[in-house]
KOLGU-594680 format. One line per field, with one value per atom (N, C-alpha, C, O): residue number from 1; residue in one letter; x, y, z. Coordinates in Angstrom, 3 decimals, decimal comma. Layout:
BEGIN
num: (NUM/...)
residu: (a/...)
xx: (X/...)
yy: (Y/...)
zz: (Z/...)
***
This chain:
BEGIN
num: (1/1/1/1/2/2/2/2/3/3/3/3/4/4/4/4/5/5/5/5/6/6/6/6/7/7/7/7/8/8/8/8/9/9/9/9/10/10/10/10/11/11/11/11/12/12/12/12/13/13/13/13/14/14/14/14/15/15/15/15/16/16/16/16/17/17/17/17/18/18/18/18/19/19/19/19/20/20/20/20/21/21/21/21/22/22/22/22/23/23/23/23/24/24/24/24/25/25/25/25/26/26/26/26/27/27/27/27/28/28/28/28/29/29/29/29/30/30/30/30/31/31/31/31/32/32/32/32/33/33/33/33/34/34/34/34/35/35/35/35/36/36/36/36/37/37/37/37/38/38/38/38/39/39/39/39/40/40/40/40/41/41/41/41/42/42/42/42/43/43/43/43/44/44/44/44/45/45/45/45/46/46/46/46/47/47/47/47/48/48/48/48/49/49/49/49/50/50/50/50/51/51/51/51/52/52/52/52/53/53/53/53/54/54/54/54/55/55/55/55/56/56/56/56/57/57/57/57/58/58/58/58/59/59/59/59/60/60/60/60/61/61/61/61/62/62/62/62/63/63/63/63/64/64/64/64/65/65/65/65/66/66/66/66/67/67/67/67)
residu: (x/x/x/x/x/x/x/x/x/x/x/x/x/x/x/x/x/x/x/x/x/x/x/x/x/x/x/x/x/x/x/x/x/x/x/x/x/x/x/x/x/x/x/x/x/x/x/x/x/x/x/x/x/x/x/x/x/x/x/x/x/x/x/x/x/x/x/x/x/x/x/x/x/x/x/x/x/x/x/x/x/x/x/x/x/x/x/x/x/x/x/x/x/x/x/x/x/x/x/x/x/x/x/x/x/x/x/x/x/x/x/x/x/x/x/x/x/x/x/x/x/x/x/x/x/x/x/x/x/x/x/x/x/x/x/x/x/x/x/x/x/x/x/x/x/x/x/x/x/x/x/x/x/x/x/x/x/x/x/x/x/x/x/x/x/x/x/x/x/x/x/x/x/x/x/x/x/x/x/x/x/x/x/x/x/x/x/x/x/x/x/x/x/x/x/x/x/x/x/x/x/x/x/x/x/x/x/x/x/x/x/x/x/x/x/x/x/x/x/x/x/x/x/x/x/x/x/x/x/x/x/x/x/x/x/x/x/x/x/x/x/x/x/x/x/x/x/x/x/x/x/x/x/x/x/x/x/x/x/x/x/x/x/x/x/x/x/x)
xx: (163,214/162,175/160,956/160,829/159,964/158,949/157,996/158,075/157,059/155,976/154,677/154,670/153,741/152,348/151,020/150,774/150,359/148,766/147,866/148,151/147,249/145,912/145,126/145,005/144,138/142,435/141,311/140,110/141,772/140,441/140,446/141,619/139,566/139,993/140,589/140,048/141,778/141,789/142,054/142,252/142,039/142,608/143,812/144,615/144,323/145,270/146,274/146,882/146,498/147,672/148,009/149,223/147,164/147,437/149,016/149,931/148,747/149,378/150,479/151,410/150,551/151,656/152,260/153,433/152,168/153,084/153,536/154,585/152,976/153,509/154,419/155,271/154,023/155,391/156,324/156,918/156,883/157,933/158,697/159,880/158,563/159,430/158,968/159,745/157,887/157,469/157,229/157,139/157,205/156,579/155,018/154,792/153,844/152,607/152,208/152,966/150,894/150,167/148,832/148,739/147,442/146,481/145,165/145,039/144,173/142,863/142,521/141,705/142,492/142,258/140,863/140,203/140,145/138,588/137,493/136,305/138,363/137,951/136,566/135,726/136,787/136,096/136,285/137,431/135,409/135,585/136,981/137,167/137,547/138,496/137,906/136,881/138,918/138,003/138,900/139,720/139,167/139,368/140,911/141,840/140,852/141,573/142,440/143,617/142,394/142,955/143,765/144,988/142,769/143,328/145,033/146,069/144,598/145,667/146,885/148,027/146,465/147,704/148,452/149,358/147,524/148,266/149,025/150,036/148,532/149,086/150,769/151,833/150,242/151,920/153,361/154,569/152,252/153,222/153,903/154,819/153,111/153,226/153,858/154,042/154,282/155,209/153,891/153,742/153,119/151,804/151,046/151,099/149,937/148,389/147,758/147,873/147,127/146,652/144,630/143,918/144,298/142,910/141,844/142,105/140,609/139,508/138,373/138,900/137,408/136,522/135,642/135,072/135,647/135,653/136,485/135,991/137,501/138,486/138,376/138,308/138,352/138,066/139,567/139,908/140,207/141,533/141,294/141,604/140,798/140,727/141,644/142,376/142,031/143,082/143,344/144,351/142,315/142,954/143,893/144,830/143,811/144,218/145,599/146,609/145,617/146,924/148,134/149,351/147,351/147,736/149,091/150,104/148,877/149,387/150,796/151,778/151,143/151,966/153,043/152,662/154,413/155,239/155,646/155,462/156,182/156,665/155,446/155,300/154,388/153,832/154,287/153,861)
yy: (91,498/91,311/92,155/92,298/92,790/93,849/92,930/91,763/93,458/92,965/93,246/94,426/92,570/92,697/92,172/90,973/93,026/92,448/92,120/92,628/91,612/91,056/91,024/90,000/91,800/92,615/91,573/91,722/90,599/89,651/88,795/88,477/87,729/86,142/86,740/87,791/86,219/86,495/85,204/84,299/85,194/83,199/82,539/83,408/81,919/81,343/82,105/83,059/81,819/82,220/83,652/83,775/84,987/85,933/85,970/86,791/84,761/84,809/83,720/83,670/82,983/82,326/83,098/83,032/83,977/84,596/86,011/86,469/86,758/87,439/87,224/87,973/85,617/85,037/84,602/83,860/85,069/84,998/86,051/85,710/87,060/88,175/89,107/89,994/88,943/89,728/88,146/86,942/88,987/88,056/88,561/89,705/87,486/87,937/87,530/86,754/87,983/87,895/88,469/89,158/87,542/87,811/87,899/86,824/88,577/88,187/87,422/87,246/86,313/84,397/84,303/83,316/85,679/85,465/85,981/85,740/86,642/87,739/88,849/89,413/88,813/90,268/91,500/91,921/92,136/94,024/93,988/93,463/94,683/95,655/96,623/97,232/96,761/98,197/98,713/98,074/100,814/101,349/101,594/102,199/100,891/101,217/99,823/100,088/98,821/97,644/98,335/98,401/98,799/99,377/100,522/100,580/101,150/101,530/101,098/101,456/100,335/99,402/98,292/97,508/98,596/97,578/98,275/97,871/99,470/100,925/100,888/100,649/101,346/101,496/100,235/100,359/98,855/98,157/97,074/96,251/97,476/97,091/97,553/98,766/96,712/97,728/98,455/99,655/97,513/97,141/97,107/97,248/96,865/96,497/95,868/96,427/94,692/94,512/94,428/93,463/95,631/95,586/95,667/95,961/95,273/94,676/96,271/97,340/96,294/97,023/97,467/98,554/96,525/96,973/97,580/98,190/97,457/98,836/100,172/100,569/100,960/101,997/102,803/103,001/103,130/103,845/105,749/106,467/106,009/107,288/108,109/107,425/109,531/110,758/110,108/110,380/109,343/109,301/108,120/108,141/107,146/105,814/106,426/106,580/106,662/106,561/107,502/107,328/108,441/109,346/108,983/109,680/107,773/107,020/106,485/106,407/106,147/105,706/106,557/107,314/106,707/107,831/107,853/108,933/106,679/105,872/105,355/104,132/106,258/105,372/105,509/104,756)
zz: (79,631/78,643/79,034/80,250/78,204/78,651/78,779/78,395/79,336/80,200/79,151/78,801/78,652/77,910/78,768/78,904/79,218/79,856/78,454/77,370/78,564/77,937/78,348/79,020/78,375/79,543/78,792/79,014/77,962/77,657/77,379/77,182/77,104/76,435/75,167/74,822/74,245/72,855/72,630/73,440/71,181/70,820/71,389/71,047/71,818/72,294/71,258/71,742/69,996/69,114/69,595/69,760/69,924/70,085/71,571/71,635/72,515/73,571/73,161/73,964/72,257/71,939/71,172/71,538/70,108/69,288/70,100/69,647/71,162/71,995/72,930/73,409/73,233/74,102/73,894/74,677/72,332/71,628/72,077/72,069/72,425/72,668/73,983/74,335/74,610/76,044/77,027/76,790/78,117/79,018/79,281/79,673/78,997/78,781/80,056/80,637/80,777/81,766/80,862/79,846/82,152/81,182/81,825/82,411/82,015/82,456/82,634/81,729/83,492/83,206/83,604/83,282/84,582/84,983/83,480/83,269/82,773/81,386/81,765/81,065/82,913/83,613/83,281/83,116/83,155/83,065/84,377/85,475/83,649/84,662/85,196/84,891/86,351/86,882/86,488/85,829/86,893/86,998/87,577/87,042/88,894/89,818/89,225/89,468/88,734/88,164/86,729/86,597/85,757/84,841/85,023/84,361/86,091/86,488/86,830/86,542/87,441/88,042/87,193/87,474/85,741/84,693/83,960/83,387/83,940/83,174/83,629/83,056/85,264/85,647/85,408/85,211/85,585/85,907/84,624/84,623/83,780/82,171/81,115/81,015/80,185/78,991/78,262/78,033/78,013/76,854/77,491/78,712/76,688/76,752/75,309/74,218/75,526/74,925/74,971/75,250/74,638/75,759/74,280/73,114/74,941/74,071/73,815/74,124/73,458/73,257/74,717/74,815/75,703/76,734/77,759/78,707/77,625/78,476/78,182/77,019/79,213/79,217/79,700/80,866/78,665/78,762/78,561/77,610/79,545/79,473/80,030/80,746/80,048/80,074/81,910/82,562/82,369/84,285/84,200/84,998/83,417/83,133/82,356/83,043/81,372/80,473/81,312/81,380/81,843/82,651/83,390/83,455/83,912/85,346/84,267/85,005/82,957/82,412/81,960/81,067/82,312/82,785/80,981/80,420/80,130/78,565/77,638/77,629/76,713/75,899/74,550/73,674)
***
């Protein structure tokens, strides 16, 4: 089953109707990501589900071999 992060609080429904078909993991502190975090969600994730504060730039997406 693929893997979905969630980089922010969203409504509960957003993480129940995703956990119909991925296995979700999620920001539970709803902190800025860093950088070096962002990355490491990049590689190790199918998805993303990220908010207006993530910063997915050319060093970040970079790191993802399948988008």
């Amino acid at each position: 089953m693929k893997k979905i992060y969630i980089t922010r609080k969203f409504p509960s429904i957003a993480k129940e109707l995703l956990s119909k078909k991925f296995i979700v993991e999620e920001n539970l502190e709803n902190r800025n990501l860093t950088r070096e975090e962002l990355i490491q969600i990049v590689k190790n994730f199918d998805g993303v589900l990220p908010s207006v504060f993530d910063c997915f730039d050319q060093e970040v997406l970079s790191q993802k071999l399948k988008l």
